[in-house]
C-alpha positions as CSV (number, residue, x, y, z in Angstrom):
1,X,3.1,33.8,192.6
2,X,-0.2,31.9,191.5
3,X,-1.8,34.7,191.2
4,X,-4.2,35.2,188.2
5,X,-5.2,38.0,185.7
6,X,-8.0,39.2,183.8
7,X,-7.4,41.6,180.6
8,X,-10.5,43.1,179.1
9,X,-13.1,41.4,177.6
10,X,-12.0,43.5,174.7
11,X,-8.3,42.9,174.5
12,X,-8.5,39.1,174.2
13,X,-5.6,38.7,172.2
14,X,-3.6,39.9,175.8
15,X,-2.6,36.5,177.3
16,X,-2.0,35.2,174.0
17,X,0.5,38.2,173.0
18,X,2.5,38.2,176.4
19,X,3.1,34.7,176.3
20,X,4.2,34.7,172.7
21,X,6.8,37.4,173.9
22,X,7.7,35.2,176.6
23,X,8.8,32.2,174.5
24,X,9.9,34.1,171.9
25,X,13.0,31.3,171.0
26,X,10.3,28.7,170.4
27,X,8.5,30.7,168.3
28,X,12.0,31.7,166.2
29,X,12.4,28.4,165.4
30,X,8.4,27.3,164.9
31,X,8.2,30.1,162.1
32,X,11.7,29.6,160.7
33,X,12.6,33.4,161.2
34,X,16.8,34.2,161.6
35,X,15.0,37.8,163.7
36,X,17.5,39.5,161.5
37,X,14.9,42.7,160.9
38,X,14.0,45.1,163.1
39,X,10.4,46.3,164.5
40,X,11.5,49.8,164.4
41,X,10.9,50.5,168.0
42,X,12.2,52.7,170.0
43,X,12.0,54.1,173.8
44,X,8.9,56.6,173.3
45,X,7.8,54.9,170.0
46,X,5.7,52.8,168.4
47,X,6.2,49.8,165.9
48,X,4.3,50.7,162.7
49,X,0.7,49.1,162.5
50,X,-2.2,50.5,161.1
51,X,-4.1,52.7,163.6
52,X,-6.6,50.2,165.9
53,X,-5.5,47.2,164.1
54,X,-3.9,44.1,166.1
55,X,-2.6,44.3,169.6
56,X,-1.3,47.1,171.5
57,X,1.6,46.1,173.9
58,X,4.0,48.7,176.3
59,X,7.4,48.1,177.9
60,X,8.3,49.8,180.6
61,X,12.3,49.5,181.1
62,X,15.6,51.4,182.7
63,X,16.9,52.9,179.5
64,X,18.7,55.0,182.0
65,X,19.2,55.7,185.1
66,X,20.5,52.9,187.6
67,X,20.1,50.1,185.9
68,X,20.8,51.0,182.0
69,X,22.9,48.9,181.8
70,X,20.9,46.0,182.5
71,X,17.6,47.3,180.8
72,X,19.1,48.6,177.9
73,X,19.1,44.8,176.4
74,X,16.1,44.2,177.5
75,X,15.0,46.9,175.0
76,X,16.6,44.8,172.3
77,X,15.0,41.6,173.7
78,X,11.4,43.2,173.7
79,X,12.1,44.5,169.7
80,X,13.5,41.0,169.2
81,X,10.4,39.2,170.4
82,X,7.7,41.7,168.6
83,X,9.5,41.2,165.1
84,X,9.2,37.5,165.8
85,X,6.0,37.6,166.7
86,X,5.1,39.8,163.8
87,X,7.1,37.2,161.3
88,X,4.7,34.4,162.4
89,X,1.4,36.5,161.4
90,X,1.7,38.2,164.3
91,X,-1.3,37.9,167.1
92,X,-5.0,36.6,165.1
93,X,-3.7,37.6,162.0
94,X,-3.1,41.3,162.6
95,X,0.7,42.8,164.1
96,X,1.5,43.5,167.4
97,X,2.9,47.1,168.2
98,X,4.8,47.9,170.7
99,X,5.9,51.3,172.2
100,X,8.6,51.3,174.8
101,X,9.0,54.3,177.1
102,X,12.2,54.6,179.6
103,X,11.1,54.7,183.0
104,X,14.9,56.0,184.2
105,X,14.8,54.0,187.0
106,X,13.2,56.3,189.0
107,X,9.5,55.8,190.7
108,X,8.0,59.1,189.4
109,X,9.4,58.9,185.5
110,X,8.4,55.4,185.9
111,X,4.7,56.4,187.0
112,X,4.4,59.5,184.4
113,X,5.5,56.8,181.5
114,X,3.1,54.0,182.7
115,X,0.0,56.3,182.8
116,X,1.0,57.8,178.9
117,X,1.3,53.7,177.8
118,X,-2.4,53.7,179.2
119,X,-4.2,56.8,178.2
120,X,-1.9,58.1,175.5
121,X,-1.1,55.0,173.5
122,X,-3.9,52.6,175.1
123,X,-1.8,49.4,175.4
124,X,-3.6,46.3,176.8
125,X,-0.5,45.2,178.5
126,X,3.3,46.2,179.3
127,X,6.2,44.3,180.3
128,X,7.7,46.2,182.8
129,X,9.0,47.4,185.2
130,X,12.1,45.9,186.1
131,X,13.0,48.0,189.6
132,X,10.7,46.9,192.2
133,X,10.4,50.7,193.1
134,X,9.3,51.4,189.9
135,X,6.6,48.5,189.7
136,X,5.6,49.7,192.9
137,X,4.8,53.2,191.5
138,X,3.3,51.9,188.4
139,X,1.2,48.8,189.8
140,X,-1.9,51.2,191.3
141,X,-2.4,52.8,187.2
142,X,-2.2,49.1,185.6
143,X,-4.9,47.9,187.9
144,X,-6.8,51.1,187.9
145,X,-7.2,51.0,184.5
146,X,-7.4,46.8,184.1
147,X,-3.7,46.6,182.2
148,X,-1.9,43.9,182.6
149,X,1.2,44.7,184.0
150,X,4.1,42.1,183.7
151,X,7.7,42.5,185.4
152,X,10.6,41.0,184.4
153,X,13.1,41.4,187.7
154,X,10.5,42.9,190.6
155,X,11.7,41.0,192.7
156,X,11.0,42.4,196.3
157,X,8.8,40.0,198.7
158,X,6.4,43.1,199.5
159,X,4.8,41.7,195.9
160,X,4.3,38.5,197.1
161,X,1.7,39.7,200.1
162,X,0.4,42.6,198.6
163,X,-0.8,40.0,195.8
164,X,-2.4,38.0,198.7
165,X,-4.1,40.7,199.8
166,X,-5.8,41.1,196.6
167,X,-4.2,44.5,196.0
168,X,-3.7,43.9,192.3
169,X,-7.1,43.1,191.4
170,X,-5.1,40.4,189.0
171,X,-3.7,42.9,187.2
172,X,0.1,42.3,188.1
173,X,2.6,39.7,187.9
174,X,6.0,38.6,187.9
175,X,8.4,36.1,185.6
176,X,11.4,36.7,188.4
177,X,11.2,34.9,192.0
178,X,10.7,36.6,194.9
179,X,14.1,37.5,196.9
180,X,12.2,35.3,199.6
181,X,14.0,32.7,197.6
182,X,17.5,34.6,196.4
183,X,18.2,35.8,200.2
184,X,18.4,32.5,202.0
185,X,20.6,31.2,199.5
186,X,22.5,34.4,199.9
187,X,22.6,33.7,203.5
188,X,23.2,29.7,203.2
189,X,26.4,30.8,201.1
190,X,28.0,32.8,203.5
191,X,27.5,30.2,206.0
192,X,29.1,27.2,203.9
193,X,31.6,29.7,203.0
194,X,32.4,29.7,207.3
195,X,31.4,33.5,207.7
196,X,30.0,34.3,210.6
197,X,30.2,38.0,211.3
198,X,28.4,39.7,208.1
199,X,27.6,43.4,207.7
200,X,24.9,44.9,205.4
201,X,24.6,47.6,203.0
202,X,21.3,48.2,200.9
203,X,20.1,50.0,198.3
204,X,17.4,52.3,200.2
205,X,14.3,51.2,197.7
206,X,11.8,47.8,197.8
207,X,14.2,46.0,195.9
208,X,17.4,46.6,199.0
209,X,15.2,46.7,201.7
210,X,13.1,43.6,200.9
211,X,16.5,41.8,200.4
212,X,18.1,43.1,203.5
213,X,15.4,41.7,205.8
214,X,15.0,38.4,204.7
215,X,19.3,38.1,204.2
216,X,19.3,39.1,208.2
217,X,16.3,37.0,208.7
218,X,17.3,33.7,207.5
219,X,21.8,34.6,208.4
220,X,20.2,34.6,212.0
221,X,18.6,31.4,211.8
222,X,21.7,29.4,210.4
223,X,23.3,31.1,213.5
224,X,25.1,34.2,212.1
225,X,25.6,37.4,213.3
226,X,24.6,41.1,211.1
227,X,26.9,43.3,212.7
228,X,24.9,46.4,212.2
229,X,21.6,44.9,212.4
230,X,21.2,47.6,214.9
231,X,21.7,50.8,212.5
232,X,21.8,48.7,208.4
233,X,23.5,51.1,206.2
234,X,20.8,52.0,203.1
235,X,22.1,54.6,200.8
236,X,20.1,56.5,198.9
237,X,19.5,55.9,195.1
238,X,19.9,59.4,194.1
239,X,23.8,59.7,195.5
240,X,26.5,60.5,193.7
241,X,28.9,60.2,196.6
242,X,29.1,57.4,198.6
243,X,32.0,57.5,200.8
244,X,30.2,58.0,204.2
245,X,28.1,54.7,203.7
246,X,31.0,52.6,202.5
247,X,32.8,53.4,205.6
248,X,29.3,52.8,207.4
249,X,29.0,49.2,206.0
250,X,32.8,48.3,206.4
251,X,32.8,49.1,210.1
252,X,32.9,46.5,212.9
253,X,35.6,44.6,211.1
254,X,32.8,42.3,209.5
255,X,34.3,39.1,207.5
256,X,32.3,40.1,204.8
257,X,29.8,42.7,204.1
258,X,26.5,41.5,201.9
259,X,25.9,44.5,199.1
260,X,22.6,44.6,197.6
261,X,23.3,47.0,195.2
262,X,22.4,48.6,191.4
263,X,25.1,48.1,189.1
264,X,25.5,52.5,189.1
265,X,25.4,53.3,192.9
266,X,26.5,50.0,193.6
267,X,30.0,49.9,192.1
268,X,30.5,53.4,193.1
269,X,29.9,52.4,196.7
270,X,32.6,49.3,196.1
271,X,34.6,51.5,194.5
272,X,34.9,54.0,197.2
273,X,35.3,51.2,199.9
274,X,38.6,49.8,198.0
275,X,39.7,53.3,197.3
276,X,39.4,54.3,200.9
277,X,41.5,50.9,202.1
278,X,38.3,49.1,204.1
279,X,37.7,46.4,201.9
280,X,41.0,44.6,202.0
281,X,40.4,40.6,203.3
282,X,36.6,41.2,203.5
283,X,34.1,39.0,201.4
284,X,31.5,41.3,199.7
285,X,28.7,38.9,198.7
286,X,26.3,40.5,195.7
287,X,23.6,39.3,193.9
288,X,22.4,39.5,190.3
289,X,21.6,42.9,190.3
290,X,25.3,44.1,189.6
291,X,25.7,41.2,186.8
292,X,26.7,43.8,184.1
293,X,30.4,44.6,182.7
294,X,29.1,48.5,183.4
295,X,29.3,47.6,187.2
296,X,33.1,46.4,187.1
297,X,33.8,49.3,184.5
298,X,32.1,51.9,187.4
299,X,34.3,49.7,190.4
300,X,37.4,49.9,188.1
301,X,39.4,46.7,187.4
302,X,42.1,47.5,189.3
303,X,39.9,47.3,192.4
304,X,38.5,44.0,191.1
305,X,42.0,41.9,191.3
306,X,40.6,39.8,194.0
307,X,38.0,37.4,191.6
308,X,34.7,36.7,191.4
309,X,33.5,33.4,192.2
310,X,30.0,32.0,190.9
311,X,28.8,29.7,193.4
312,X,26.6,26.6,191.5
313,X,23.4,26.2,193.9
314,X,21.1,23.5,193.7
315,X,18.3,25.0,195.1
316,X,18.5,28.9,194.5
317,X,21.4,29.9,191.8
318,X,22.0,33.3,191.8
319,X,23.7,34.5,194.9
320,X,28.2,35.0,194.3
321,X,30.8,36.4,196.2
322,X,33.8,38.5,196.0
323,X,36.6,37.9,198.3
């Protein structure tokens, strides 16, 4: 994004401790740790370190809610990097802690937990969120209170302007690409594929809706046609039935319908469509937000006979199809 950040004077140690947990693999091998131990973190806890000494870090993660499945590893990942961290002498000499709070993939648990990793626990920065809906909700208190915030998947292109705008103050970024990047190539695939009728449905949140308009956007250019342009088909995050919407997004007899979907919702929204007979000889075309084996569990396996197929992409991998 090229956007830059500046932590508080006090909290030098910041940049350095982020990008430690970054490349955590280099480090692994620098201090000649096998990362076998744990840092004894938890969601809601704290690694042990002596009160005020060495650097206070936060995660902010989907330990439920949509997108457990995914974020549940990246709890591991987080406890992973701060042991490794703490094994090489940690950050100047003194451990890092870090307390990880579950933001349940929801906008207002995600907001509640971000302001207790600032004024409960006083981190100097948190890796999260990973929903662009939640980042969204927690963005305002990182800046507020100058806490770097640092997202691992918020991936929605509304980032990518408000950052321009100066909304951040600095105090946000992203390690993920925008889905300014992931769309197109979503697009450019169902072209090379020869589809040129496609239908959307969207996960009603920044994350679906930035996706769905640059999808339509750049489909249009390379001379396609979004069948429901007219009326898109956004379901709501909180559904537990999705029948109605599956139907909705099948319509029109589309040769393929591009899902932009959380691995939950998503595959109960896939599963519905086989269930109900629609998505026989249509091309559903995902992206990575459904890469998780708790997405084809939630579809079922017998309504995933028809294979995936992971599409190598020069410019923008990511983007695979179903049909």
């Amino acid at each position: 994004m090229g956007q830059s950040f500046f932590p508080r004077p006090r909290r030098g140690p910041l940049a350095l401790g982020l990008v430690m947990l970054t490349f955590v693999p280099g480090l692994m091998t620098a201090c000649g740790s096998d990362s076998g131990g744990s840092s004894g973190t938890d969601s809601g806890q704290t690694s042990n370190s002596p009160p005020g000494a060495g650097l206070k870090l936060g995660a902010l993660l989907p330990v439920t809610g949509d997108l457990a499945s995914i974020g549940q590893n990246m709890v591991k990942a987080v406890d992973l990097a701060v042991t490794t961290v703490n094994a090489c002498e940690g950050v100047n000499g003194a451990p890092v802690a870090i307390t990880i709070e579950d933001d349940q993939t929801e906008p207002a648990a995600g907001s509640a937990a971000m302001g207790k990793l600032v004024e409960v626990n006083d981190v100097a920065g948190v890796v999260g969120a990973f929903a662009s809906s939640v980042s969204t909700a927690a963005v305002a208190i990182a800046r507020d209170n100058k806490v770097v915030l640092i997202s691992p998947g918020s991936t929605s292109p509304v980032f990518t302007e408000r950052a321009k705008n100066g909304e951040f103050g600095g105090f946000w970024a992203r390690t993920a690409p925008s889905d300014a990047f992931q769309a197109p190539a979503l697009a450019a695939l169902a072209e090379k594929k020869g589809l040129t009728k496609v239908s959307t449905v969207v996960i009603n949140n920044d994350y679906g809706v930035g996706f769905e308009e640059q999808f339509v956007q750049s489909f249009n250019k390379l001379g396609g046609k979004v069948t429901n342009q007219g009326s898109p088909v956004r379901y709501d995050p909180k559904a537990t039935t999705l029948d109605s919407e599956a139907a909705a997004a099948f319509s029109g007899n589309p040769q393929a319908v591009a899902a932009i979907l959380y691995a939950e919702t998503g595959g109960l929204l896939l599963k519905s469509a086989f269930e109900q007979g629609l998505s026989e000889g249509v091309t559903v075309l995902l992206t990575d937000g459904v890469m998780s084996e708790a997405f084809v569990n939630k579809v079922g396996k017998t309504a995933m006979v028809n294979r995936f197929l992971q599409e190598p992409w020069e410019r923008f991998p990511g983007p695979m199809a179903m049909g």
